[in-house]
C-alpha positions as CSV (number, residue, x, y, z in Angstrom):
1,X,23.4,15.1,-16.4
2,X,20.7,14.0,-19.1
3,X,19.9,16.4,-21.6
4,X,16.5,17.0,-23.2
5,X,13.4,15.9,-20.7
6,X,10.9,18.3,-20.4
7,X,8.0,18.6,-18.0
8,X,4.9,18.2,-20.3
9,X,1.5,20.2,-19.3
10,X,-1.6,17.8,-19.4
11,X,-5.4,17.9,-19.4
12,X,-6.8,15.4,-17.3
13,X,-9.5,12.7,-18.6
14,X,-12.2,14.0,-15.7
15,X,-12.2,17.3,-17.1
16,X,-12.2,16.3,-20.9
17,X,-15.6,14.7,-19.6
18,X,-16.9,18.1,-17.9
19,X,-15.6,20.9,-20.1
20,X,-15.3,19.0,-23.6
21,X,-14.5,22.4,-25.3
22,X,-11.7,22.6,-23.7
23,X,-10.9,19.3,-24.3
24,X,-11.0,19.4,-27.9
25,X,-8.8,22.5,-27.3
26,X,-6.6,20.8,-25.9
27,X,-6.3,17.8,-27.9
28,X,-5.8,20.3,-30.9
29,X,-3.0,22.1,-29.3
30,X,-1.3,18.9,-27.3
31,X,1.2,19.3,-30.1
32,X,2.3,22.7,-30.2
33,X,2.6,22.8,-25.9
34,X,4.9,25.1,-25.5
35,X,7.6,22.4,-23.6
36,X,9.5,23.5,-20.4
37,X,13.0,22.4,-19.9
38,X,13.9,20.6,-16.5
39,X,17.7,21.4,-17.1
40,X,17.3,24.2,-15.4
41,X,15.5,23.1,-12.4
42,X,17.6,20.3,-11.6
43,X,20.9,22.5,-11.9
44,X,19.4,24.7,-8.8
45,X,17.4,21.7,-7.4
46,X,14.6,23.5,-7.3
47,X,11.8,20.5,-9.3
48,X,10.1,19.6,-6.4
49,X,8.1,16.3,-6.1
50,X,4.0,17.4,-6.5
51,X,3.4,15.6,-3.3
52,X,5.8,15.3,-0.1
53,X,6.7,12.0,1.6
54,X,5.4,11.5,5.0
55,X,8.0,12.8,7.3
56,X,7.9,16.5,5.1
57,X,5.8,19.6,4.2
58,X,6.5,21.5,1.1
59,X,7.5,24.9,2.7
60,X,8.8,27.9,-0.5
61,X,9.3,24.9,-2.4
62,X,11.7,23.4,-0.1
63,X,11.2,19.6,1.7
64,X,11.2,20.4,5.4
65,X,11.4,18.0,8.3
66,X,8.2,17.5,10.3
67,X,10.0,16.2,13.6
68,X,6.9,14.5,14.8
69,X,6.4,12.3,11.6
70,X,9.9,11.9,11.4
71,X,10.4,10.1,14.5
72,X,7.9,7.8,13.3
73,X,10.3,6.9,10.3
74,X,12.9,6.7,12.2
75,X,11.4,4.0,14.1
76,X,10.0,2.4,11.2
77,X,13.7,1.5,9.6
78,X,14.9,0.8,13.4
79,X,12.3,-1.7,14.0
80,X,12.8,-3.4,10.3
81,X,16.4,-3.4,10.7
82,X,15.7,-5.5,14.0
83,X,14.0,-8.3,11.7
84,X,10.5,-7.1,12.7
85,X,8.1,-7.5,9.6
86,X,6.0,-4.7,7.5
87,X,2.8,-6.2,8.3
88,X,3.8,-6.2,12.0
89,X,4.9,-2.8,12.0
90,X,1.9,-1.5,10.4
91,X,0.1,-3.1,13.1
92,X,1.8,-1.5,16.0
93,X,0.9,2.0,14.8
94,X,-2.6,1.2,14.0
95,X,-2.8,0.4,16.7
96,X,-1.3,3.0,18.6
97,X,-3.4,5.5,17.0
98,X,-0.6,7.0,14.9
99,X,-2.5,8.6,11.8
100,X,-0.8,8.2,8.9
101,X,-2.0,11.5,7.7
102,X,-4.3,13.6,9.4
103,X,-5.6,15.4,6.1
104,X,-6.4,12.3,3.9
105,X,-8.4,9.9,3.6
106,X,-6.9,7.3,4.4
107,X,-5.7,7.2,7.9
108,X,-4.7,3.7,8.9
109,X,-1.0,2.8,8.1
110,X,-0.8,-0.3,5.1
111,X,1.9,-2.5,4.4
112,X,2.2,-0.8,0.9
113,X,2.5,2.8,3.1
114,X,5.7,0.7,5.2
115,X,7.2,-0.3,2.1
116,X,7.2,3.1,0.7
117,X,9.2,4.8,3.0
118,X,11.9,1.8,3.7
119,X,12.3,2.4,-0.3
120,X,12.0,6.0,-0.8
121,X,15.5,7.6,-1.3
122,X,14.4,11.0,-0.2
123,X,14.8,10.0,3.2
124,X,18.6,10.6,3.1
125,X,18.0,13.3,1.6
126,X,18.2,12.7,-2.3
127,X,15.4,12.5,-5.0
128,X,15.2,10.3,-8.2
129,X,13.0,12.2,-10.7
130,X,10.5,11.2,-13.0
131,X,9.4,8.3,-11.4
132,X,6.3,8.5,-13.4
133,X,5.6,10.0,-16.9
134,X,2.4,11.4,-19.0
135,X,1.2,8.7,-22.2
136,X,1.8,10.4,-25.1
137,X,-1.8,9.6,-26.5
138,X,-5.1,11.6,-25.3
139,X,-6.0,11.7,-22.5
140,X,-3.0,11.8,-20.9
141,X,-2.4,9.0,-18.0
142,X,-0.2,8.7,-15.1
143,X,1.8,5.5,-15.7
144,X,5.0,3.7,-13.5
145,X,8.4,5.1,-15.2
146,X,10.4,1.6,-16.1
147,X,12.9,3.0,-18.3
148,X,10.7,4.2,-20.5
149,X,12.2,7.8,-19.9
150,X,15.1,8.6,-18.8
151,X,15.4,9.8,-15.0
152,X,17.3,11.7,-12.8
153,X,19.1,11.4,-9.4
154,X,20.5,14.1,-7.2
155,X,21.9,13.7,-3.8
156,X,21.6,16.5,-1.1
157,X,18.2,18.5,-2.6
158,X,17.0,18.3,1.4
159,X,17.3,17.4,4.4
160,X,17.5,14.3,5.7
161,X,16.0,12.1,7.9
162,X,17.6,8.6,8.0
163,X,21.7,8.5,7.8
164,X,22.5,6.8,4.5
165,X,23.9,3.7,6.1
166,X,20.6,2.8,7.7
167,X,19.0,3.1,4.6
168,X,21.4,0.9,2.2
169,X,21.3,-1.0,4.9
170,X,17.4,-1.5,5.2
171,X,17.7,-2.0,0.9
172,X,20.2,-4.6,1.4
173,X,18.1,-6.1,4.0
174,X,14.7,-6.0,1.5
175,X,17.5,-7.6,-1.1
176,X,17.6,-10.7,0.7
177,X,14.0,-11.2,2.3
178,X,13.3,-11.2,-0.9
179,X,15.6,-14.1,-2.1
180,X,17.5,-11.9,-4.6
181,X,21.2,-12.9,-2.8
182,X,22.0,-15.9,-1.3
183,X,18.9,-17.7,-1.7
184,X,20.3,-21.2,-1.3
185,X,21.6,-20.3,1.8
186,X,18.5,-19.2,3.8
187,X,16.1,-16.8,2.5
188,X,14.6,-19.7,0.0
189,X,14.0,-22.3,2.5
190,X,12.9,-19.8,5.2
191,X,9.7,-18.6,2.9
192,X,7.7,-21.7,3.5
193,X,8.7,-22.3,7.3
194,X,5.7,-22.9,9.2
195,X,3.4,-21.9,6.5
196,X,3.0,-25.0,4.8
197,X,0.1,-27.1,6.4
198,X,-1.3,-30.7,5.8
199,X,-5.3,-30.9,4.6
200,X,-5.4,-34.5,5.8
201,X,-3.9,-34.9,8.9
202,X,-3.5,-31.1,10.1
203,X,0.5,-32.0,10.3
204,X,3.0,-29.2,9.7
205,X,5.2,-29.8,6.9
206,X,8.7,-29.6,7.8
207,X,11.7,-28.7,5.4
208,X,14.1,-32.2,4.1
209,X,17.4,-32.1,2.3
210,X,18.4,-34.6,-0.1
211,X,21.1,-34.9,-2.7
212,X,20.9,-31.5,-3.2
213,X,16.9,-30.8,-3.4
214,X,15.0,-29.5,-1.3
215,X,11.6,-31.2,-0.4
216,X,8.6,-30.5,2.2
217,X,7.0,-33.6,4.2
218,X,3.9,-34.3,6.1
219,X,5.6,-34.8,9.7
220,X,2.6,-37.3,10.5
221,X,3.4,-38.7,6.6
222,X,7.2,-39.5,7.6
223,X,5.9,-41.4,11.2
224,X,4.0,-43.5,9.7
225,X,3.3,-43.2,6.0
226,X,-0.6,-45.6,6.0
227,X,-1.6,-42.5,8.7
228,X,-1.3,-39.7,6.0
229,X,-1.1,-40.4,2.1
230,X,0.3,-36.9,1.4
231,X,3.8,-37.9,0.4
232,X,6.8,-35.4,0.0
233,X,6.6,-32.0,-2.6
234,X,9.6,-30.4,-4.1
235,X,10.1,-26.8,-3.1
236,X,10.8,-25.9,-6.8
237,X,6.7,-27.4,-7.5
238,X,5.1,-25.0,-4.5
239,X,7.6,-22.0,-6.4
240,X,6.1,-23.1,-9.5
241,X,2.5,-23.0,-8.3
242,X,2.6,-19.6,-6.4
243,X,4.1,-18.0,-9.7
244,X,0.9,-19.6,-11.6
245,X,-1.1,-18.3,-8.7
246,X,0.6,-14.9,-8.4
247,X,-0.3,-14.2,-12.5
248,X,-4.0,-15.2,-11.9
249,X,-4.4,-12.5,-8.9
250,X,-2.1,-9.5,-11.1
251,X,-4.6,-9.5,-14.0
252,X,-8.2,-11.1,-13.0
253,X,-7.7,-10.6,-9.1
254,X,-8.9,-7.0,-8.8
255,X,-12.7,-7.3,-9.3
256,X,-12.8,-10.4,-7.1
257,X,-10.9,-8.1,-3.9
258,X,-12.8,-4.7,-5.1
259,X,-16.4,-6.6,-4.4
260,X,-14.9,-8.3,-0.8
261,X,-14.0,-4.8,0.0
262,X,-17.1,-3.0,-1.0
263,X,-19.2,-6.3,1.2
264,X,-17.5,-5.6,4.3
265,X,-17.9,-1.8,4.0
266,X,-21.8,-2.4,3.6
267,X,-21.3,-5.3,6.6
268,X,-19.2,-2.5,8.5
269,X,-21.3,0.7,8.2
270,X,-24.8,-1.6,8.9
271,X,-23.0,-2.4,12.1
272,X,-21.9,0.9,13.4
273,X,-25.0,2.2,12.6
274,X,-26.3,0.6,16.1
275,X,-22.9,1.4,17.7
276,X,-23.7,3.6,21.1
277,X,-20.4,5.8,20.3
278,X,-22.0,6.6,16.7
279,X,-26.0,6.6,17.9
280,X,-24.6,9.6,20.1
281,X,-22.1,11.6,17.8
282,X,-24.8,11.5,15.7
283,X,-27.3,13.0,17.9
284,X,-24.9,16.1,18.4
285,X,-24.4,16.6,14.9
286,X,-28.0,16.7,14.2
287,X,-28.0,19.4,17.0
288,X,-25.3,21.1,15.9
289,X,-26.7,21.5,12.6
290,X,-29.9,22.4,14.0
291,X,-28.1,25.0,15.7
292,X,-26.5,26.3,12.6
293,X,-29.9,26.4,10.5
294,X,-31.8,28.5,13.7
295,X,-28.5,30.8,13.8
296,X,-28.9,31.8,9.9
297,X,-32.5,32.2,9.6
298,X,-31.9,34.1,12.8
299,X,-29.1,36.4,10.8
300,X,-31.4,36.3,7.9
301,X,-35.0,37.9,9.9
302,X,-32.0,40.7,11.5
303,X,-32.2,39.4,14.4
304,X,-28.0,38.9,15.1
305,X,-25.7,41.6,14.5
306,X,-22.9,40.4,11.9
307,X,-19.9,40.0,14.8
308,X,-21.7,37.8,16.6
309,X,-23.6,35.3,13.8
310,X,-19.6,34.7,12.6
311,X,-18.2,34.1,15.6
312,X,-20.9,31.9,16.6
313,X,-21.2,30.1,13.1
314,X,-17.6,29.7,13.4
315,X,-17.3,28.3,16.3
316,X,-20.4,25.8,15.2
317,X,-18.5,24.5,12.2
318,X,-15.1,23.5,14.3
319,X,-17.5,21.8,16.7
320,X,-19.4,20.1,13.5
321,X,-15.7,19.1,12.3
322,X,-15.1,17.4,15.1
323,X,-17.6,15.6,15.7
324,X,-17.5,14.1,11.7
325,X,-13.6,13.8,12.7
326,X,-14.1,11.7,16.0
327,X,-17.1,9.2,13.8
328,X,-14.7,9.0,10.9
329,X,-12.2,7.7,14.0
330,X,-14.9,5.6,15.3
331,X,-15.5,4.1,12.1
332,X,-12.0,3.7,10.8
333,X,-10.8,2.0,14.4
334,X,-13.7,-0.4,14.1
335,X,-12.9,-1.1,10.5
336,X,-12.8,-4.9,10.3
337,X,-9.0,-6.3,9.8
338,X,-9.9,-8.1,6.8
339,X,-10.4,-4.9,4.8
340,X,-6.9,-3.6,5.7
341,X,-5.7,-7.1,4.8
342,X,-7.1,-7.2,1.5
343,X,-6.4,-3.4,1.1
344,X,-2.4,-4.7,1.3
345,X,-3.3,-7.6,-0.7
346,X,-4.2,-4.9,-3.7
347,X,-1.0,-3.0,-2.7
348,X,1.5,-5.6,-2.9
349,X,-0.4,-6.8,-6.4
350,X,-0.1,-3.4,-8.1
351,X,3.3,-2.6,-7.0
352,X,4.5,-6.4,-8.2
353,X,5.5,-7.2,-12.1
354,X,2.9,-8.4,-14.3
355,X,4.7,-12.1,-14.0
356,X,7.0,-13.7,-12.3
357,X,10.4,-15.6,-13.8
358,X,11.3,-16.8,-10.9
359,X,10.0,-17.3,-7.2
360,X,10.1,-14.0,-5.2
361,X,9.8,-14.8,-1.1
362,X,8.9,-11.7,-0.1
363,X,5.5,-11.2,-2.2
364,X,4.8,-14.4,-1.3
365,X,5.3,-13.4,2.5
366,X,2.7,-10.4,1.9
367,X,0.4,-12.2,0.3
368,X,0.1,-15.6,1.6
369,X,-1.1,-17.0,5.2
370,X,-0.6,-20.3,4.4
371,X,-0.4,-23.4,2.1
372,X,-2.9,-26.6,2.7
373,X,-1.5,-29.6,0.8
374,X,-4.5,-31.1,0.0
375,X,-3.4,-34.1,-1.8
376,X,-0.6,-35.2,-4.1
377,X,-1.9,-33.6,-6.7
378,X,-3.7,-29.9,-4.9
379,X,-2.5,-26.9,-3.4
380,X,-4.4,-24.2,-1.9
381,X,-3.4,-21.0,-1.1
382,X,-4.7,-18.9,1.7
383,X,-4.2,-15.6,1.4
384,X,-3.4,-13.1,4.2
385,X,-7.0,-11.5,4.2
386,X,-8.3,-15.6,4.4
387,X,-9.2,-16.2,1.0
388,X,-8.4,-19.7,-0.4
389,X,-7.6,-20.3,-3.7
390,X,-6.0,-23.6,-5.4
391,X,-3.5,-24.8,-7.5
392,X,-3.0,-28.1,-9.4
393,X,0.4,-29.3,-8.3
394,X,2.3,-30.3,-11.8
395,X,5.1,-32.9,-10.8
396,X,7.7,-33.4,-13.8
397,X,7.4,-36.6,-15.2
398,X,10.5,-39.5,-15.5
């Protein structure tokens, strides 16, 4: 057991901005906090996570099952242990209509949402603590726990959902899709299988083997080589130019994907406004509303008794809820694909390390669609939400 961690009490930067005396109050006290020691609450396995995994619902401070999302899970880790990919899984409960949760805001399922329960060890049951930690400096800020504090496991704090066999299973699985064990065997190779794509002739590039390298060729190229000028690239170069790639997008791709997003929303919304299914929701929220203004002036000239104005105004709002439930539906089924693409593009780019030592296959599976060999010396990337972006290819010299 670690000793001396302490839960720390913080004062968020939003509020230092709307109540500044207390603020400064804070700040002046931040180092006299009284500190509360989590010995105690991980002896009785009482520290309980601010906000439950899907699959649960904080009940007395206890994580308890919610059978209907946990079927869902349990399907998840089947269908991944079956070879079936994240992205594709996502797509079979969007669309299913399977809400990922029906009280936020965001209801369609992401690949980043897939990931996090494959990973999340409190499906067997367990919890690592202090997976994230408070700055030291004012205003505190949230940030990723990567041994900068110590943390703490502890098996059996709930109920489980998965056995632990599935789920060692399913990390073993994410191991090797990811090229970390046995790369040279398959996983490697198998990254750039029918993703690499000729810009001259349209050719696939298939995989070639020799004395002990690994190359990609132009099919068209190795027919007849005065058809196609793109000659042969060695997988090592296209591992090379996604790492250069992967850095670029980390720390200068978030503005570019955080305009594309906020240009489709304004493309999406001036569409649905001329949607029949939102023209007539619409309409009966206006009258609903119209209903609810006549019903309180009503109340307020004495012309309901009190009884009857709340059940009536109550049973108004759930009808007003709804209806702004079934548009928010509408509009989030008719959101385009290309947002939830780029929305998992952002996802995978947050989660990932700020660079890359060495080629990792499965970012590169959930970021890119495809690579166009342009020439001998250009690459470019296509992303999964069809953004194209190139890369010089740097051949080592003899």
């Amino acid at each position: 057991m670690v000793q001396g961690a302490f839960t720390r009490c913080t004062f968020s930067a939003r509020c230092s901005k709307r109540f500044p005396l207390l603020a400064k109050i804070a700040l002046h006290f931040s180092s006299t906090l009284i500190l509360i020691p989590r010995e105690s609450c991980i002896q009785d396995k009482t520290f309980v996570t601010c906000k439950e995994p899907y699959g649960y619902r904080l009940v007395d401070r206890r994580l308890c099952i919610v059978e209907s999302e946990a079927i869902i899970v349990r399907m998840i880790y089947e269908k991944y242990l079956a070879g079936i990919s994240m992205e594709f899984i996502r797509d079979q409960l969007n669309v299913a209509n399977i809400p990922f949760r029906e009280n936020e805001k965001q209801h369609r399922w992401t690949r980043k949402a897939i990931s996090y329960i494959l990973a999340n060890e409190k499906y067997i049951g367990d919890s690592l603590w202090q997976k994230t930690y408070s700055g030291d400096t004012f205003p505190y800020k949230q940030r990723k726990n990567k041994g900068e504090k110590e943390q703490y496991y502890v098996e059996n704090t709930h109920q489980a959902i998965v056995e632990k066999s599935v789920w060692h299973a399913v990390a073993e699985l994410r191991m090797q899709r990811a090229g970390e064990k046995h790369p040279e065997d398959y996983y490697a190779p198998s990254a750039f299988r029918k993703k690499v794509l000729c810009g001259c002739c349209s050719s696939m590039f298939r995989l070639r083997q020799n004395r002990g390298c690994t190359y990609w060729s132009c099919r068209q190229h190795d027919i007849d080589r005065n058809s196609c000028p793109n000659s042969q690239i060695p997988e090592t170069v296209m591992q090379e130019a996604f790492c250069r790639l992967y850095y670029k997008l980390k720390h200068h791709g978030s503005p570019i994907f955080t305009q594309m997003l906020s240009n489709l929303q304004k493309i999406r919304y001036s569409r649905m406004l001329w949607s029949e299914d939102v023209i007539s929701i619409n309409k009966k929220i206006s009258d609903t509303l119209s209903q609810v203004q006549f019903l309180t002036q009503l109340q307020q000239a004495g012309g309901v008794d009190p009884d009857t104005f709340i059940s009536s105004n109550n049973k108004l709002s759930e009808q007003l809820r709804r209806l702004k439930q079934e548009k928010a539906r509408l509009l989030d089924t008719d959101s385009d694909d290309l947002a939830d693409r780029t929305r998992d593009l952002m996802d995978a780019l947050e989660d990932g390390p700020d660079f890359l030592d060495s080629f990792d296959a499965e970012l590169f599976d959930a970021l890119v669609e495809k690579i166009i060999v342009d020439s001998n010396e250009r690459l470019r990337f296509r992303l999964k939400n069809g953004l194209e972006l190139t890369e010089q290819i740097e051949r080592t010299r003899r």
